[in-house]
C-alpha angles and dihedrals in degrees: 000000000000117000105274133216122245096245104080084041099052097050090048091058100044090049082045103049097240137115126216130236126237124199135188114228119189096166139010096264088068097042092053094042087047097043092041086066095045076052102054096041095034093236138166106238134178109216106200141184137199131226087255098049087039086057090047102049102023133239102265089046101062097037090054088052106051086037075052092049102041086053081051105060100016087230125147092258121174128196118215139181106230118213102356107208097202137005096253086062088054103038083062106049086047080058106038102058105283104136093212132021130209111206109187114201088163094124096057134074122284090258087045097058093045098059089041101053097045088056091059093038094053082046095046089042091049093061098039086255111134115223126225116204139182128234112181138027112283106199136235119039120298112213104299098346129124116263130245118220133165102009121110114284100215125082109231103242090216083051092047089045086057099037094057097041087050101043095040078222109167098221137000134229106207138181112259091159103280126121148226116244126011119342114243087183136031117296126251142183108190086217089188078068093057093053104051096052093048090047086053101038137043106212129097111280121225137215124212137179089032100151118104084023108139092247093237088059091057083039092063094042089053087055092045094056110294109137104172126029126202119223116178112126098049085052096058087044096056097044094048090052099055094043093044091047093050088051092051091051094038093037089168098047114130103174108091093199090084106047082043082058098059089039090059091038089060094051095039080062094048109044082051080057101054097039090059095052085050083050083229078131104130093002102114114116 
């Protein structure tokens, strides 16, 4: 199957009462472990990449293997740049084969972020690719992104509302009180918050920082209005973990392929996890 765009996905899960999972990809140990688990479950998944990962793998690179992927299990599969920093990195990948684009003004003003975002949405309209944006400060430090520290965590839903009639974006990724990166205190999602934007605004929500997030607390959002969630950190963690913990039992082991088996094997086990808690379980067509 050809890579897909996130439109169709995102209204099927939204009739259907779902969300999807995206998750961020840097190598092809972590495409195969991710797409293994959309396999066995028969699930619709978003594999994603940053700048940064995009700089360390190529271009050319990441889009071969989840087209790759995508021929291989014959899943609805969707490739998407996550947190575009500027509309040129975008505008190429829009050009050069990714199915779905995030440009992330959040760090700039509100007017900023408006004139930003629209350029990237009328490109990305112009060539049938659909544009996330972000409206709100999520907190934490993305890649190799700046951090935010010390700023409200919650999109205004008015603002939101304006945001989306003004940009022409596709779907928005808000602060509901998660982070980027690795908790250092108990996870929250402010739901009331949730609520409020899906109730102003008719594009797909989306959730970032969920990593680390108590799955019945994704599991609500996704009933208040979330429609994508963003996994990166936990991945990196998992696969670190199981090839770390093959290495300290084969110390001498010179051959990367098994410790890279472990490393897929842990996130294979994880992403099953995490569909299941977005009930996307048995909704690939």
């Amino acid at each position: 199957m050809p890579l897909v765009t996130t439109t169709e996905m995102f209204k099927k899960a939204y009739e259907g009462g779902y969300a999807i999972g995206a998750f961020n990809v840097n190598n092809m140990e972590i495409v195969q472990g991710i797409t293994r688990a959309a396999k066995k479950l028969n699930a619709p998944v978003i594999l994603q990449c940053s700048a940064g990962a995009r700089k360390y793998a190529s271009h050319d690179y990441l889009v071969a293997m989840v087209k790759a992927a995508a021929e291989e299990t014959g899943l609805p599969i969707a490739l998407h740049l996550d947190h575009g920093p500027d509309f040129e990195t975008c505008k190429a990948c829009i050009d050069g084969g990714f199915t779905s684009v995030m440009i992330d003004g959040s760090h700039e003003s509100f007017e900023d972020n408006i004139a930003l975002t629209k350029s990237v949405a009328d490109a990305g309209r112009a060539m049938g690719v659909p544009v996330e944006a972000e409206l709100g400060k999520v907190g934490g430090k993305e890649d190799d992104g700046p951090a935010v520290e010390g700023e409200s965590p919650y999109t205004d839903p008015a603002e939101a509302k304006e945001f989306v009639e003004r940009t022409g974006c596709t779907s928005l990724a808000i602060g509901v009180g998660t982070s980027h990166g690795v908790y250092t205190s108990d996870p929250h999602i402010e739901q009331s918050v949730v609520k409020a934007i899906r109730d102003a605004v008719d594009v797909p929500l989306v959730l970032h920082g969920t990593s680390g997030v108590p799955d019945e607390q994704v599991a609500e959002a996704v009933k208040n209005g979330i429609c994508k969630v963003n996994y990166a950190t936990e991945l990196r963690q998992a696969y670190t973990k199981g090839f770390m913990a093959y290495m300290a039992e084969n110390p001498a082991c010179f051959d990367p392929k098994k410790p890279a088996k472990e490393g897929m094997r842990e996130i294979t086990e994880l992403v099953k996890i995490r569909m299941t808690n977005l009930n996307s379980v048995g909704k690939a067509e």
